[in-house]
N, C-alpha and C positions, 0 to 999 in steps of 0.2 A: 504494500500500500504506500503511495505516494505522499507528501505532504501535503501536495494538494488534496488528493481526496481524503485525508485525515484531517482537514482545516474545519471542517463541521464539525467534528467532534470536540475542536479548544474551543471555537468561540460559539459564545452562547447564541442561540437564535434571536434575531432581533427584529420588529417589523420596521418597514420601511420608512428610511426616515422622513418620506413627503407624505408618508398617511399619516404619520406620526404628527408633523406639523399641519394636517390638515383638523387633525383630530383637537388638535389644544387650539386652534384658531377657532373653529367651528364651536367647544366650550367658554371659549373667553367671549366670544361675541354673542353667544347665547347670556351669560351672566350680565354683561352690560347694558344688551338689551332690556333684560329680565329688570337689575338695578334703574335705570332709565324709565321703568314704565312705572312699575311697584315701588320705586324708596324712598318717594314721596309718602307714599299710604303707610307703609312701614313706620316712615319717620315720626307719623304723624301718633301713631300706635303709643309710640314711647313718650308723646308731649307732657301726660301728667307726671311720669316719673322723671323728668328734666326738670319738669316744674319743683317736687316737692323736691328733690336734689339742691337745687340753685337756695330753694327757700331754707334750707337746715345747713347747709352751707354760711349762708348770709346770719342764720341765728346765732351761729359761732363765733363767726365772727367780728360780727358786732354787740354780742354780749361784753359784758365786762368780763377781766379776765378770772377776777376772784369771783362771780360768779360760778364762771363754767367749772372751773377747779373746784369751787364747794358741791354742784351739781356732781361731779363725777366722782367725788369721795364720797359722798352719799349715796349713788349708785352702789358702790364697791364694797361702800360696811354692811348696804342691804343686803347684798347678792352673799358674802363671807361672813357679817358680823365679827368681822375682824377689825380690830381698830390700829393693830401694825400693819396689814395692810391698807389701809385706807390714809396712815401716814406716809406709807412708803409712795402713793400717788400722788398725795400730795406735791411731795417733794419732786417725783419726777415731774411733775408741768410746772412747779415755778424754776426750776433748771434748765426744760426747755424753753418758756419766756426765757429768763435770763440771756439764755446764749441765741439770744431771737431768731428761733425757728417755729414761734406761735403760732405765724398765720398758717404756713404751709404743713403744720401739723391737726390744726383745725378744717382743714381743706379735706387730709390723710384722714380726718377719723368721719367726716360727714360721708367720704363715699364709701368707707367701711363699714360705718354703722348701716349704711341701706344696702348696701351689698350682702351681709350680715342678715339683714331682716328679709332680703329679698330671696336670698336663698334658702333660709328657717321655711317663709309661708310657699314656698315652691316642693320643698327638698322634704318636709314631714307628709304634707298630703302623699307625696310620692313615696315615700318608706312602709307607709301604711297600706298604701295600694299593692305595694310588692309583697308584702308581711300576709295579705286576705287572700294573691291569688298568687298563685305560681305560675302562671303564665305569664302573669304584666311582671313577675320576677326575669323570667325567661328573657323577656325581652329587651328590658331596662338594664338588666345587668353589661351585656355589652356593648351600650349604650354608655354606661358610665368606665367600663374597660375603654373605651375609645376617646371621653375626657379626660381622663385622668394619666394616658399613657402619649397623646398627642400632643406635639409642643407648643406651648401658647403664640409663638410667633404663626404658626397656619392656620389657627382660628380665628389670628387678627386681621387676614388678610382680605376675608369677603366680609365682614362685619365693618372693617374701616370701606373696604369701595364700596357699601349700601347704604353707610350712616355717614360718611365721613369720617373725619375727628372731633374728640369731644369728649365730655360726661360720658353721654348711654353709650358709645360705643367702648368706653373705660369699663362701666359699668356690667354690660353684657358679656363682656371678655373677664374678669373676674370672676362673675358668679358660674360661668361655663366652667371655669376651672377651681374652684372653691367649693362649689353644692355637691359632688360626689362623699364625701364623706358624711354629710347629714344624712343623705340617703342612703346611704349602706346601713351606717350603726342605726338608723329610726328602723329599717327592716329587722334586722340582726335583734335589736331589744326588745320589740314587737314577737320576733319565735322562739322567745330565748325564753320568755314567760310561762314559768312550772303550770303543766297542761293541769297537775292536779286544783293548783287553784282555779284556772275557766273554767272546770268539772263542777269545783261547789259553788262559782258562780250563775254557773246554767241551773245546778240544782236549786239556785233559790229563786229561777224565775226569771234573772236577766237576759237580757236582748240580745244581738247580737253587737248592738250599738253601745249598748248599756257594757259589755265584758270591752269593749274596747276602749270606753273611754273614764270606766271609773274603775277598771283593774291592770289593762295592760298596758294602756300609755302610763299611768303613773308608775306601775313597776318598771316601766322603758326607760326612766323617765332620768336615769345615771348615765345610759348607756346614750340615749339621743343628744344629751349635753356633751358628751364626750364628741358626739359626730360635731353639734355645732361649736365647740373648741377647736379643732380639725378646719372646720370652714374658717374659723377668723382666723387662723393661722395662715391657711394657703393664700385667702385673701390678701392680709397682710404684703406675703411674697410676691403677688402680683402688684405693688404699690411702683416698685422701679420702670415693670414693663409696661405697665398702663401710661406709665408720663409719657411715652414714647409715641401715644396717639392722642397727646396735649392733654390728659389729666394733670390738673395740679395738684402740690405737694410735696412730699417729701421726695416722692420719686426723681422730681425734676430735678435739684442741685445734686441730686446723686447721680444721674445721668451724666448733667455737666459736669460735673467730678472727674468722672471717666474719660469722658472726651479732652477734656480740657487739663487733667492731669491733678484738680486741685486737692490736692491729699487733707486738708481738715475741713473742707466743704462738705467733703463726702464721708468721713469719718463722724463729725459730728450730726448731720442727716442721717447718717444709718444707725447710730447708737438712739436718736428721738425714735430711728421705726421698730430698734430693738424692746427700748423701752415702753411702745404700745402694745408690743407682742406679747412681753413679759406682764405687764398690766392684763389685759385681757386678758391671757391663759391663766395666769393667779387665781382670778376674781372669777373663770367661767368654772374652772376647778374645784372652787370652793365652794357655790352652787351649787353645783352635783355633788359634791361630797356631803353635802348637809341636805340635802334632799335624798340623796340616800341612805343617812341616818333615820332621816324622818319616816321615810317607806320600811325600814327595819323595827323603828319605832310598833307603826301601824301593824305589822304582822306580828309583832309579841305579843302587843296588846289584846 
């Protein structure tokens, strides 16, 4: 055998390279047309969450500053009843004033917070839906194998050419890649619930609506926090790449950082996003951890 005729066996088959470019020309002009007719209506779609975005944005930032700091230490002793934690918060936002990263951290935590809440009221109905049916498990699952394993730079690609840049397109790329974990662990703690206790709650008559939501979501109810810990974490991590489709915050002088070499630009912006990460896992930690004393509570009793 010649090397010619053994030349098909090294290189791999490949289709030709004019179908090949006819084939990505013929989907790129389908998508733009697509974006061109629909991204208007789309865009329009997302108008109230731009709205209440821009609005809890603006409430941060033109609060006083010791307000919002008493606001949020008071979040943190509710959630913990910790009062070392709720000092240690303190101290972190009057350091980040100090070292004036207040606005764009005020910025960093409004699109957090609704990214946060956006994927909680998305990411539970769906954990639930997968926990009642193993079909909608079936099919969700590698749906969220395909978020959570795809790099955020290729989901940004057709979500920026439909929305542009911006908030919701900030916004939509975060919670893409942040909501997989509520949804796993709201299924997960949803079947993870002792069948013996639905047993004696059917025996005394409850529903089916009734065993879900006044036996299994609360027994869940350690394991679902732990998912929504998980999402404000990964969120968080998208903070740098989101600046990169004009979110602001912290991400941006971190980005400039990078580009532009400034070693305590970037150093001190990423210790402000460390210390919101550290904040929020504390406080959503300690939540669940006292909510599931409380659920052990209720079963002793």
């Amino acid at each position: 055998m010649t090397m010619a005729d053994a030349s098909w066996m090294v290189k791999f088959p490949q289709m030709d390279r004019a179908d090949l470019l006819a084939i990505r020309k013929a989907l790129d002009g389908a998508y733009r047309e697509f974006s061109r007719t629909y991204g208007d209506a789309i865009e329009s779609i997302f108008d109230p969450l731009l709205r209440f975005l821009v609005w809890f944005e603006k409430l941060l930032l033109q609060s006083p500053w010791w307000v919002v700091v008493l606001a949020v230490a008071a979040l943190a002793y509710g959630a913990s009843r910790s009062t070392r934690l709720s000092f240690g918060v303190v101290v972190a936002f009057l350091l980040i004033g100090y070292f004036g990263m207040w606005d764009n951290t005020m910025r960093t935590m409004s699109i957090i917070t609704v990214c946060t809440l956006l994927s909680i009221a998305l990411g539970i109905p769906t954990g639930i839906m997968m926990a009642r049916s193993d079909r909608v498990q079936t099919i969700v699952t590698p749906l969220l194998d395909i978020m959570q394993t795809m790099p955020a730079f290729v989901y940004l690609i057709p979500v920026v050419m439909l929305l542009g840049i911006g908030k919701v397109p900030g916004v939509i790329a975060v919670v893409i890649y942040a909501i997989p974990p509520v949804i796993r662990l709201t299924n997960l703690g949803i079947r993870l619930v002792d069948k013996e206790v639905l047993e004696a709650a059917t025996a005394y008559g409850a529903s089916p609506n009734q065993r879900l939501w006044g036996v299994q979501f609360p027994l869940a109810m350690p394991t679902i926090m732990a998912g929504i810990n998980q999402t404000i974490m990964m969120a968080l991590a998208m903070v740098v790449i989101a600046s990169m489709i004009g979110v602001k915050g912290l991400g941006q002088p971190v980005l400039k950082s990078i580009t532009n070499q400034y070693f305590t630009l970037g150093l001190f912006n990423g210790l402000a996003i460390v210390a919101l990460a550290i904040i929020f896992d504390r406080v959503s930690q300690a939540y669940a951890k006292r909510s599931q004393k409380h659920m052990e509570g209720v079963r002793n009793g």
